[in-house]
C-alpha positions in Angstrom: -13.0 17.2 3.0 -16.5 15.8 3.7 -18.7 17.3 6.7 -18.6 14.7 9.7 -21.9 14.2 9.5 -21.6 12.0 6.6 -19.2 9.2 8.7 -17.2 9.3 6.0 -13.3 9.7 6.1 -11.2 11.7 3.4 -11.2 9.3 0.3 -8.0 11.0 -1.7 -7.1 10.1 -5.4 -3.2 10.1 -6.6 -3.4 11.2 -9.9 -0.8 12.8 -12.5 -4.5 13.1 -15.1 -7.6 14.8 -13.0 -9.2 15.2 -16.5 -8.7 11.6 -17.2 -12.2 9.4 -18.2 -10.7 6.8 -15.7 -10.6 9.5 -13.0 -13.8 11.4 -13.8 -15.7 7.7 -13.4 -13.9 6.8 -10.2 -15.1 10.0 -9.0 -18.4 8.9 -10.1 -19.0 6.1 -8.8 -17.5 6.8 -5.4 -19.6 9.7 -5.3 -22.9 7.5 -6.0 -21.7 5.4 -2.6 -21.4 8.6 -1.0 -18.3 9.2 -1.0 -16.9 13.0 -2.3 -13.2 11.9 -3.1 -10.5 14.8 -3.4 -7.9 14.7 -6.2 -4.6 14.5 -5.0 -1.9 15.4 -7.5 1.2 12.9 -8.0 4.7 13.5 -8.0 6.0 12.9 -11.9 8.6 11.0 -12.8 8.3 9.9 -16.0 10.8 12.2 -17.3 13.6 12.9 -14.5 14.2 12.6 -11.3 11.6 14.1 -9.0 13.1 16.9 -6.3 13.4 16.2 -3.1 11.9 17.8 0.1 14.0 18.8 2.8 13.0 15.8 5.1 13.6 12.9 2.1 16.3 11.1 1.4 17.1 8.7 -1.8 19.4 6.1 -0.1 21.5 4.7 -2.8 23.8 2.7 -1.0 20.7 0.8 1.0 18.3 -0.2 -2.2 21.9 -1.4 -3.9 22.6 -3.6 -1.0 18.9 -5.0 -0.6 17.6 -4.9 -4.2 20.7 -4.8 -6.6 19.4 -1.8 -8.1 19.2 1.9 -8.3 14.8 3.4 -8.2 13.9 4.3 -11.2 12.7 8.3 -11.2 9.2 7.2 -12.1 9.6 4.4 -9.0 10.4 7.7 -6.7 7.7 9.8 -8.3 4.7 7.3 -6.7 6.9 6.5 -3.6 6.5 10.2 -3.1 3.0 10.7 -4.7 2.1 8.5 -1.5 4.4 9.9 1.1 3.8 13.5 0.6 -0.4 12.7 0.6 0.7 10.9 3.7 2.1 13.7 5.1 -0.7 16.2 4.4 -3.1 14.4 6.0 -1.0 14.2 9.3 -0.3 17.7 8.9 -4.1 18.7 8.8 -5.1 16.2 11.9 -6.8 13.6 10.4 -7.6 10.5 11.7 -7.6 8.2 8.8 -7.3 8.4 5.0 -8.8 6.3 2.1 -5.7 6.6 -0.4 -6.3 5.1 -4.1 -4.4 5.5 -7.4 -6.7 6.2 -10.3 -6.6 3.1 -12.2 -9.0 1.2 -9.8 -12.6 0.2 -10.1 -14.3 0.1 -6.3 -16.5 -2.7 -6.0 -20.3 -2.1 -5.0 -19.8 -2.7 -1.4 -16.9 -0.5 -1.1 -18.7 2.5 0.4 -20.2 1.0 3.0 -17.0 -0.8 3.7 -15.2 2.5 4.5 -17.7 4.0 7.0 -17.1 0.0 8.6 -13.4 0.7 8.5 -14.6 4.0 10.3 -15.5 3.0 12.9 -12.0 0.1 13.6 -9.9 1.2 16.7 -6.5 2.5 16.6 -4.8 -0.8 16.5 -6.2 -1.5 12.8 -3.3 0.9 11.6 -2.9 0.1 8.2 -6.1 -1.5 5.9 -5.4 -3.0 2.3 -8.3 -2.9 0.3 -6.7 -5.3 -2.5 -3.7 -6.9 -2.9 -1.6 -8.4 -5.9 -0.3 -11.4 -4.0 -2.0 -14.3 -1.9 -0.8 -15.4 1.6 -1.5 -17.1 4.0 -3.9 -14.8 6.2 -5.4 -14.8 9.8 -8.9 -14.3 9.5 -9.7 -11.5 12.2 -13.2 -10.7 11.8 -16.8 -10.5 9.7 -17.3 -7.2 7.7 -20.2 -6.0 6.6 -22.8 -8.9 8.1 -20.4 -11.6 7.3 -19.9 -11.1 3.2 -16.5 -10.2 3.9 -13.3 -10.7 5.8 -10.8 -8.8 7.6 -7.6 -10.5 7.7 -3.8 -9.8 8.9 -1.3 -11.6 6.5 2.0 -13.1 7.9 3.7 -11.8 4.9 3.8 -8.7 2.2 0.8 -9.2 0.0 2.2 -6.2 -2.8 0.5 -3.8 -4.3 -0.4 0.2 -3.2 -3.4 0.5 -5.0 -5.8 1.5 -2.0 -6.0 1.2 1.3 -6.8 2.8 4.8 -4.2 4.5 7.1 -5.3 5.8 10.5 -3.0 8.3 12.2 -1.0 5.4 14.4 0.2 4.5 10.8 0.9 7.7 9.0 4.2 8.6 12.1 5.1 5.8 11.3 5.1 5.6 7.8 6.5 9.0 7.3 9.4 8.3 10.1 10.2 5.7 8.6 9.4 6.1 4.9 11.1 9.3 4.2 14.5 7.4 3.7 13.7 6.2 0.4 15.5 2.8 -0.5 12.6 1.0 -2.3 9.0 1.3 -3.8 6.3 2.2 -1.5 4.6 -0.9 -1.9 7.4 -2.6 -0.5 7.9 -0.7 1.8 4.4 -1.4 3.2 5.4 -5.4 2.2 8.0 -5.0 5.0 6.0 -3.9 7.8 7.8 -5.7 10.5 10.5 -3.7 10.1 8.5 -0.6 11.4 5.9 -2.0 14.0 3.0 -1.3 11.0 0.3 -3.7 11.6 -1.2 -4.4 8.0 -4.8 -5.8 7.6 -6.4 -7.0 4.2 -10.0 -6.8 3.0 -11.3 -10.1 1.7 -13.1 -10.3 -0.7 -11.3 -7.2 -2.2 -12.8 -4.3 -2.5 -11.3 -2.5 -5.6 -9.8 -3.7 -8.7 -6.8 -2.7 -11.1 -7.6 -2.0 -14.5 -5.7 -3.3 -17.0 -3.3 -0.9 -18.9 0.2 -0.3 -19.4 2.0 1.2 -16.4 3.8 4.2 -16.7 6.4 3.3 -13.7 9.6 1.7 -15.3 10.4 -1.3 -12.5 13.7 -1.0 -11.3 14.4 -4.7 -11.5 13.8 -5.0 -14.8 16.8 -4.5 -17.0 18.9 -3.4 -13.9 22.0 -1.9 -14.7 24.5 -3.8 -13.0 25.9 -3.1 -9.3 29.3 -3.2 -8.3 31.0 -7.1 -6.8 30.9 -5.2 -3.2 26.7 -5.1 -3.4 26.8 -8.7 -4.8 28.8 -10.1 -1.9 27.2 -8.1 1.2 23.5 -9.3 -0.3 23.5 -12.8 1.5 24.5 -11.2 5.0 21.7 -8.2 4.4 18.9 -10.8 3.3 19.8 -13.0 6.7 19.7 -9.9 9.0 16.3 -9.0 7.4 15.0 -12.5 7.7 15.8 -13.0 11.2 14.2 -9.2 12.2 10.6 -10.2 10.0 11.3 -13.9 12.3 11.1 -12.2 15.3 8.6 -9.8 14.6 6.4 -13.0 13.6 7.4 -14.9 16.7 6.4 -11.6 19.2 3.3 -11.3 17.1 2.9 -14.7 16.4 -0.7 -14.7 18.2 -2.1 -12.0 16.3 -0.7 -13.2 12.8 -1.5 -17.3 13.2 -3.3 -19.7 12.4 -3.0 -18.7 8.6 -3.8 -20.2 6.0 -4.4 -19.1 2.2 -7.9 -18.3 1.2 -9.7 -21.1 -0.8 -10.5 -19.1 -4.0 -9.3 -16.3 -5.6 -10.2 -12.8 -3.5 -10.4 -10.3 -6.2 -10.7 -9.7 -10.0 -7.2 -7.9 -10.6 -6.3 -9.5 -13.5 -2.1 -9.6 -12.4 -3.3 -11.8 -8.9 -2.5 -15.0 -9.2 -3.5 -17.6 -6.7 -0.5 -19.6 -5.2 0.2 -23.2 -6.2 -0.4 -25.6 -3.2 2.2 -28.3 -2.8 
């Protein structure tokens, strides 16, 4: 990790190809802002179903009765690529991690973002540095002399592909995570149901580049579920919806007034800006 001196927190990499040319130039250019990123190695499972640790649990029955549909291994094998980095970083005591995937581009401000981010108290728990949906978004504060924003979003804005978690965040992301009923991003979409307070970087401050994913979506040609799943759905959905309610209701001075941004906060190519009625 990188001497204190440097104000820097651990910036870690998920990656299944270190030798990679997208890797090698991430490196690069977070090392040219200063940042010395480590290499993480993922969890693959492209092929079969990644092992388990003792303290994780693939909940069948739960992802059935919320989602229709069984996690696909390579769905498991990021969940646990960003749980078990997760964990390591609680384990050794740190403060906050910077995790990215490796198919990201960081934006020229994104150094100096991070030593901002740095310095946020422990109520700033969880820091998205992009997103893949747009919502409607308090606007908390200025960053970096007022070219961008830090904003709390009243809903799930998708995506995992880099953020900021301080050690408030990581308990509870690895209490809560290690029953494993859905992919991580969701997981980090339903917040309320965990107490994780979730911020967003506006303008964004990293962006996907396009290429095929190698993680085969579990919605997507879902084998069937049995009638039992199908019927129980509309009761799960109304329990969860009244639970994210509340949590917006107790919070509700924190999380409002929202409203969406007025143009388009990154250049991830799969974003797409809502339609306003």
């Amino acid at each position: 990790m990188m001497a204190e001196s440097k104000k820097v927190l651990p910036c870690w990499i998920i990656t299944l190809h270190p030798d990679g040319d997208g890797v090698q130039r991430l490196l690069e250019n977070l090392s040219a802002q200063g940042i010395e990123a480590e290499l993480f190695p993922g969890v693959d499972g492209r092929h079969a179903m990644p092992a388990l640790d003792a303290d994780e649990f693939l909940d069948v029955q739960k992802s059935r009765l919320r989602h229709l549909c069984d996690m696909t291994n390579s769905e498991v094998g990021c969940y646990l690529s960003h749980l078990r980095a997760i964990k390591k970083a609680y384990a050794l005591g740190c403060e906050k991690l910077c995790l990215l995937e490796d198919d990201v581009e960081v934006e020229p401000e994104f150094g100096r973002a991070l030593r901002e981010i740095n310095t946020f108290t422990e109520d700033f728990e969880f820091v998205r540095l992009m997103a893949l949906r747009v919502r409607k978004r308090k606007i908390v504060r200025d960053m970096l002399q007022g070219s961008h924003r830090l904003t709390r979003p009243e809903r799930g804005v998708l995506g995992a592909q880099g953020y900021v978690v301080n050690r408030n965040a990581m308990a509870k992301i690895i209490q809560h995570a290690s029953n494993i009923f859905e992919p991580i991003d969701k997981v980090y979409d339903h917040y309320w149901e965990f107490g994780l307070h979730q911020y967003c970087v506006e303008p964004h401050l990293l962006w996907e580049r396009p290429h095929p994913s190698s993680i085969l979506k579990s919605n997507v040609k879902r084998a069937r579920v049995g009638f039992f799943y199908y019927l129980m759905r509309p009761f799960v959905k109304g329990l969860l919806s009244k639970k994210r309610n509340d949590y917006l209701t107790a919070y509700s001075g924190a999380l409002y007034p929202a409203e969406l941004p007025s143009e388009k906060p990154g250049k991830t190519a799969r974003m797409k800006m809502p339609k306003v009625k």
